[in-house]
C-alpha positions in Angstrom: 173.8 49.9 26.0 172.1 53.2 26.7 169.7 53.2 24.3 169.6 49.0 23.7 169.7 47.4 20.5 167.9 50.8 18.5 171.1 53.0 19.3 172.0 53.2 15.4 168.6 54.0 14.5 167.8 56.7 17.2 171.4 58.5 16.1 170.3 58.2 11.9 166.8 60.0 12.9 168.3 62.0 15.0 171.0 63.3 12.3 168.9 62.8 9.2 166.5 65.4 10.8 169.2 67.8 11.9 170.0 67.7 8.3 166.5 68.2 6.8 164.9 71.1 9.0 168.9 72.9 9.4 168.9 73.4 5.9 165.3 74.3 5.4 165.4 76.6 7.8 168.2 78.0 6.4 166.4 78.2 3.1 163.3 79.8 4.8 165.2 82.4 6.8 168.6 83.1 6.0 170.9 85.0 8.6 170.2 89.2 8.4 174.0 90.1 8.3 176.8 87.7 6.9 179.7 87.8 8.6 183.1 88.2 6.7 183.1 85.6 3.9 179.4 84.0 4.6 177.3 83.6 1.8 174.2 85.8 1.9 171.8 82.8 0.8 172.9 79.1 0.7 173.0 77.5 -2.7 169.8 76.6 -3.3 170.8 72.5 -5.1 173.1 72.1 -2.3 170.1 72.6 0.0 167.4 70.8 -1.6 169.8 67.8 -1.7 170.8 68.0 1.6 166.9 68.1 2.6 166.2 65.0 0.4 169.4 63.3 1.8 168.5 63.7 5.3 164.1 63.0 4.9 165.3 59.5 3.3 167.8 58.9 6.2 165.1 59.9 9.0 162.4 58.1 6.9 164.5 54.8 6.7 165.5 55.5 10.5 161.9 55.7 11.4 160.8 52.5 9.1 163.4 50.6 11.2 162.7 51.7 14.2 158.9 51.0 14.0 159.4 47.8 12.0 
């Protein structure tokens, strides 16, 4: 295996993180012009949950891969 027996956890930190600091950023700094049917600001629920959803995955990820 490339990455050995850890592959799983490697991919869930990887993605969980993604997940947290895309939508935070998007949060932070929306983009200047929205194009034709973009929202101006993301929801702001949706976000926060994704932002949970992905810190718990990257936390667990990281939990396992230190443990």
């Amino acid at each position: 295996m490339i990455l050995g027996e850890d592959l799983l956890g490697w991919l869930l930190l990887a993605l969980g993180s993604a997940m947290a600091v895309g939508n935070g950023m998007a949060l932070v700094r929306p983009p200047r012009t929205p194009d034709d049917g973009d929202l101006e600001r993301p929801p702001i629920w949706r976000s926060v949950l994704y932002i949970v959803l992905g810190s718990l995955a990257a936390l667990w990820a990281l939990i396992t891969l230190v443990g």
